[in-house]
C-alpha positions in Angstrom: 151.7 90.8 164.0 149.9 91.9 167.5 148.5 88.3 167.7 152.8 86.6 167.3 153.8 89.0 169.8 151.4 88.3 172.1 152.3 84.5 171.8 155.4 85.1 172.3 155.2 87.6 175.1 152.7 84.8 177.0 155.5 82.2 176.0 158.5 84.5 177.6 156.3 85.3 180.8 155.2 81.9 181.4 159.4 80.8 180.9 159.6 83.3 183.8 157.0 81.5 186.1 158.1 78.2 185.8 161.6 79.3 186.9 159.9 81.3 189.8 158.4 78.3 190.8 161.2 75.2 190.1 164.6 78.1 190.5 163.8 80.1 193.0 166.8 80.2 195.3 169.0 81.2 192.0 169.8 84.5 192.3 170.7 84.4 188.3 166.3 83.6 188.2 165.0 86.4 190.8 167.8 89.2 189.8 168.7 88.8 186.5 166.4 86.7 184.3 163.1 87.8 185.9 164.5 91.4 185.7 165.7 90.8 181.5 162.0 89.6 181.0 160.5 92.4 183.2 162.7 95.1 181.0 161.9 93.5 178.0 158.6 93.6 178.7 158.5 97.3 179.4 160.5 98.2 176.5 157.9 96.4 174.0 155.3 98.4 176.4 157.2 101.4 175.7 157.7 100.9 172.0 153.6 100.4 171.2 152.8 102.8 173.2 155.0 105.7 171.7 154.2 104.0 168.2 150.2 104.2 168.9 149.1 106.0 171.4 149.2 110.1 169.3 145.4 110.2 167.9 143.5 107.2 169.5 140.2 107.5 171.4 139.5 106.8 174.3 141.6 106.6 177.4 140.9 105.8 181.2 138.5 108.2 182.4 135.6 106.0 181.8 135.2 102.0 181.3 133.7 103.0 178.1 136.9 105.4 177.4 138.8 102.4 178.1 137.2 99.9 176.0 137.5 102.4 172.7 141.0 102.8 173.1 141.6 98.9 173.3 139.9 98.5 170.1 142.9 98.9 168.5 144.8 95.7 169.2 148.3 97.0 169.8 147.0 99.1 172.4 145.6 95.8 173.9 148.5 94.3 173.9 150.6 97.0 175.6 147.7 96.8 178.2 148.8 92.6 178.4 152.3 92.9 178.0 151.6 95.7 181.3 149.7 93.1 183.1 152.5 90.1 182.6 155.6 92.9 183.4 153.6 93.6 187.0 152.6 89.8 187.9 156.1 89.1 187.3 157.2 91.6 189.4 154.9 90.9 192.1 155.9 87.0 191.8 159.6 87.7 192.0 158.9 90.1 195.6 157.0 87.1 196.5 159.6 84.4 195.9 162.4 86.9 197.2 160.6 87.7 200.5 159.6 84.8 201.3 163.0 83.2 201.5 164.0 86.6 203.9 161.2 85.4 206.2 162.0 81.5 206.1 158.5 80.7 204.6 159.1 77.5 202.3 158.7 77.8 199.0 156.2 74.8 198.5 153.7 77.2 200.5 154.9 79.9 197.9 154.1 77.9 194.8 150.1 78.4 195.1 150.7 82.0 195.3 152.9 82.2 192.7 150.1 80.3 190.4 147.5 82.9 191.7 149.5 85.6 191.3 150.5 84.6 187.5 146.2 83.8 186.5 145.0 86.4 188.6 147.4 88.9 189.8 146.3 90.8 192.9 144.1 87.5 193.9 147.5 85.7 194.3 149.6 89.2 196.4 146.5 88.8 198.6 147.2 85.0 199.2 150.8 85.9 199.8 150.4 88.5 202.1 147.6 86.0 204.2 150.5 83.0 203.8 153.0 85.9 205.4 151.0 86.8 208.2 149.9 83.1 209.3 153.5 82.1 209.0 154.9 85.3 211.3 152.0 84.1 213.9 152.7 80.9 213.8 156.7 81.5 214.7 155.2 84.1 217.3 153.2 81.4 219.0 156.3 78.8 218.8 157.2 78.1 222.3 160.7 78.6 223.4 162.7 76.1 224.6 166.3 77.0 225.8 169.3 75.2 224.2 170.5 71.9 226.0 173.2 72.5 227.8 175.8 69.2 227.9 176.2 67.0 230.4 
């Protein structure tokens, strides 16, 4: 049963990138679908954990601590379902910010597929995109408006 929900949790997240990445200017995608999936995601969390956590070992003071408790495989998958909540999350500030800042979304898109395989690897991108794009409007020279003839 862990195994099916963590098909279907992948299948769910990864209905939530490719909207991210071919939607992103509906605000039905970045506030109210990415935001369903995000609370679905941390009810499941919420349900496995208060089903499975009482009596385990292990925990997260140690790497070993951690590796016992996510022996048991529903406690691995609340630590998946925690990881595809957060990259969402972190996609959706991406895609949302970068339209307040005028950075096009083709540039996102990279990010965005960082950010869903590798999670802070693809912020980090983002954040570097941001600042070369503020810099590069910074260094735009200014030319006044034409005035008519």
């Amino acid at each position: 049963m862990a195994d099916q929900l963590f098909s279907i949790a992948n299948l769910v997240a990864l209905a939530g990138w490719v909207l991210l990445i071919l939607l992103p200017r509906r605000s039905w995608v970045t506030r109210t679908v990415i935001v369903a999936i995000v609370l679905l995601f941390a009810s499941a969390y919420g349900a496995i954990i208060a089903a499975r956590w009482a009596g385990r070992s292990g925990g997260f003071s140690s790497l070993p601590a951690v590796a016992a408790l996510f022996a048991d495989p529903w406690l691995l998958l609340a630590g998946w379902i925690h990881y595809l909540a957060f990259d969402l999350l972190v996609g959706r500030w991406e895609t949302i910010e970068a339209q307040h800042r005028g950075i096009p979304h083709l540039a996102v898109v990279p990010c965005l597929f960082l950010t869903f395989m590798f999670g802070p690897a693809g912020w980090l991108a983002y954040v570097t995109l941001r600042a070369v794009h503020a810099r590069s409007i910074a260094t735009k020279p200014f030319s006044a408006p034409q005035q008519p003839a």
